[in-house]
N, C-alpha and C positions, 0 to 999 in steps of 0.2 A: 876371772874364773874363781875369785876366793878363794877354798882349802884344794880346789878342785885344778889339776896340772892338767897340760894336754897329754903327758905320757900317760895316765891313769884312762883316757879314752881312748890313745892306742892299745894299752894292757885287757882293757874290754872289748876290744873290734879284734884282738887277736886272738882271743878266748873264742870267741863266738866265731870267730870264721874258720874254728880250729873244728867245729861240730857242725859245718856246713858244705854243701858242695855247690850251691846258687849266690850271687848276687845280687840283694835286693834293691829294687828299685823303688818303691814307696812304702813307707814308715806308715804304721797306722797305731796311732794310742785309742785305745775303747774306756769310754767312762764306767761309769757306776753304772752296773746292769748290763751294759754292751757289750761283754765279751764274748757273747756267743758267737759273734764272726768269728770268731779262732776254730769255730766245729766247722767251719766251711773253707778251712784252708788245707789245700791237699798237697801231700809231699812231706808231713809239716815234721820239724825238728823242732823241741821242745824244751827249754832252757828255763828251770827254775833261776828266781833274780838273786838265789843266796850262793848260787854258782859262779856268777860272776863277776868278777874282781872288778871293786867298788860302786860296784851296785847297791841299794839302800831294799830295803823292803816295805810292800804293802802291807798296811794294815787296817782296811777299809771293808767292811763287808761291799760283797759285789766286785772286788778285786781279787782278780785269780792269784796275783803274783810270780807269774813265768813271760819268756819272750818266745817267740812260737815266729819259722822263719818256712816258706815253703811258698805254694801258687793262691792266687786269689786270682776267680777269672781270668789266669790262664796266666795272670803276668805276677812277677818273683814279691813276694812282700815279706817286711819285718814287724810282727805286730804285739803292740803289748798288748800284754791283758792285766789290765789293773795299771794305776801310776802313783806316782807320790805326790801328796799334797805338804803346803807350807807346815797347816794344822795339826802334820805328823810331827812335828819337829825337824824337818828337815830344811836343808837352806835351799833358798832357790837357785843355788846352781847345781844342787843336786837334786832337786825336781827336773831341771833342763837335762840332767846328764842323759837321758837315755837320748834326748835328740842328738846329743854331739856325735854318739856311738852308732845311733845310726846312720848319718852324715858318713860318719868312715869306714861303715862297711860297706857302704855304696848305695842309701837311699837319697834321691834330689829332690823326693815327694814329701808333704806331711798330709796325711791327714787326722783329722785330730775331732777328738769328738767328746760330749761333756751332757751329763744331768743338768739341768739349768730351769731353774724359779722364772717364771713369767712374769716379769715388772709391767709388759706393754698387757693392757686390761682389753686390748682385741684376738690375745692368742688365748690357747683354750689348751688342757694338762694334754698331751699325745702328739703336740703340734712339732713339726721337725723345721730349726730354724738353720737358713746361712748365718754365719756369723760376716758380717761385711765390713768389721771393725769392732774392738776394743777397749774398755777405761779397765785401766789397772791401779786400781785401788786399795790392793795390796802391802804396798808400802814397800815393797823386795822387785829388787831386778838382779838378774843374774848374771848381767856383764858388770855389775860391782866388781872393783877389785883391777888388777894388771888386765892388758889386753892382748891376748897371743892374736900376732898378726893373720897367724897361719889359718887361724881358726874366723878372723872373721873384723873387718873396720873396727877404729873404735871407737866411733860414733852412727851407728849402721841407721842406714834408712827405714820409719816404718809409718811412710806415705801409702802403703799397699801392703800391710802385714797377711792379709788374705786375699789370694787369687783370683780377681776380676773372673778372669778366662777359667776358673775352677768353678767357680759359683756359677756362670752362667751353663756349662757344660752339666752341673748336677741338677739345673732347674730343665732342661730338655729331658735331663734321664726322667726325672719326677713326670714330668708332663706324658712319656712316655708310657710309665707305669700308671699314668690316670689319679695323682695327684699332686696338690701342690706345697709349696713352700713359703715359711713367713722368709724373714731377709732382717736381719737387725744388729743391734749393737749388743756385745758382752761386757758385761761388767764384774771381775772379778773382786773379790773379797780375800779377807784374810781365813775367816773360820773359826772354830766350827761350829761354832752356834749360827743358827739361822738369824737374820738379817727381823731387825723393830719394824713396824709398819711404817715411822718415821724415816726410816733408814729407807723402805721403799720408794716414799713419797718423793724423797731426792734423788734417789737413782734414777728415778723418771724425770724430774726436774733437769738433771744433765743427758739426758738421754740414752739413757739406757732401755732396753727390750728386756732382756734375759739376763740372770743374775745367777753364780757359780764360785767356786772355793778353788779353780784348779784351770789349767790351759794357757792362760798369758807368762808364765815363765818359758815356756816350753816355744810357745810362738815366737816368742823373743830372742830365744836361742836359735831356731829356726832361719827367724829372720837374719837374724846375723851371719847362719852358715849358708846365705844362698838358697835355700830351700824355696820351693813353691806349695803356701799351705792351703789346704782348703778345711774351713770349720766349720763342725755340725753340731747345733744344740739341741737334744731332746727335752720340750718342754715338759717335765716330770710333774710339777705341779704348779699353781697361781700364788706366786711370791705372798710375802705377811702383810695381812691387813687387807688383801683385797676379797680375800672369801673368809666368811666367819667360823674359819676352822683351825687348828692347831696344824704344824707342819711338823712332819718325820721321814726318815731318813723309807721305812715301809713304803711309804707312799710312791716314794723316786723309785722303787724296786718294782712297784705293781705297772705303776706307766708305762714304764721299759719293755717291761713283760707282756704288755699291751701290743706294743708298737713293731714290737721286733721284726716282726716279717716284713715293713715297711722299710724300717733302716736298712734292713739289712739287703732289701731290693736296691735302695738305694746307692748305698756305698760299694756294693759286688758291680754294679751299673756304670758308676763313676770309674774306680778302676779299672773296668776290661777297655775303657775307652782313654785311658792315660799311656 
């Protein structure tokens, strides 16, 4: 857990359930530009993250900065808006922390969702991808450090980091809605400058799809506490080097912005049916 105790995730699951009268059942983190699902959750109790005791802060445009707990399609959810990346300065077990706290105030779910650069040259900027697997390239994991039993193996399995039976359950919702889904591998980075074209040319070389700054600390914690995740990448724009144009952070704002009523069919779709 490095500087990170388990009492400081009891200290924040007793805070938060001190301003709540529900139990939630799935954890939902919103990337960059997603946080509009939080307008869609009714009941909601609203928790700036400088409120609660050892919580770190967002400093990302497109991150709201609060935890927001109440109904999404009918069933109890905990959901960020906004997360912390490594590139803030932060450690990755303090990028993980909000998964621990969610874990103890009673979510078994994650769902998790991310802006993500398109390595794979058949997906196209709007496209909404499963993540079906992982390369953390990062260089940080967040079970570094002691291992509280309580909290989770200490060598955890991640044979299955993302939910088989989640991913197929959001590709009928899709189908439902009339349309479809890529399915591929994430590959995270450290940050925060965007990735050389070289840098691409390998990422596809070890196979990677989609490419991101944020999500596998969090999955990793996850997977450690038990959790069932399922992972969404919004393909925001065509990774460096493959379209002859400069990348910015604008771009990932405008896609999202694009897409919204799409995600957000889908992810409202996937929960009523969890």
């Amino acid at each position: 857990m490095n500087n990170l105790k388990a009492s400081h995730i009891q200290e924040a699951a007793a805070y938060i359930n001190s301003k709540i009268a529900i139990k939630p059942e799935v954890g939902l983190i919103m990337g960059s530009g997603l946080g509009i699902l939080g307008d869609h959750i009714e009941e909601a109790v609203t928790i700036p993250y400088d409120e609660i005791p050892h919580f770190p802060l967002s400093t990302v445009e497109g991150h709201a900065g609060e935890l927001m707990i109440g109904k999404l399609s009918g069933r109890p959810v905990v959901l960020m808006r906004g997360r912390f990346h490594l590139y803030e300065g932060y450690g990755p077990d303090l990028t993980a922390f909000p998964v621990r706290v969610m874990k103890a105030i009673g979510a078994s779910k994650l769902v998790v969702t991310n802006a993500a650069g398109g390595v794979n040259t058949s997906y196209n900027p709007g496209d909404l991808m499963l993540i079906s697997d992982h390369i953390n390239f990062q260089g940080r994991n967040p079970l570094v450090g002691p291992n509280d039993k309580e909290l989770g193996a200490r060598f955890p399995d991640m044979s299955q980091p993302y939910s088989k039976r989640l991913r197929e359950l959001a590709r009928g919702v899709a189908a439902e809605q009339g349309f479809s889904l890529q399915e591929g591998v994430y590959i995270a980075v450290l940050g925060p400058s965007y990735e050389t074209p070289a840098e691409i040319r390998m990422m596809r070389i070890l196979g990677a799809d989609a490419v991101g700054m944020s999500t596998v600390s969090e999955v990793i914690a996850a997977s450690h506490s038990g959790m069932e995740v399922l992972g969404i990448s919004c393909i925001s724009n065509m990774a460096s080097g493959i379209l002859d144009q400069p990348l910015s952070h604008d771009e990932v704002m405008e896609t999202t912005e694009r897409v919204k009523t799409q995600f957000l069919g889908l992810v409202k779709g996937v929960i009523s049916l969890l």
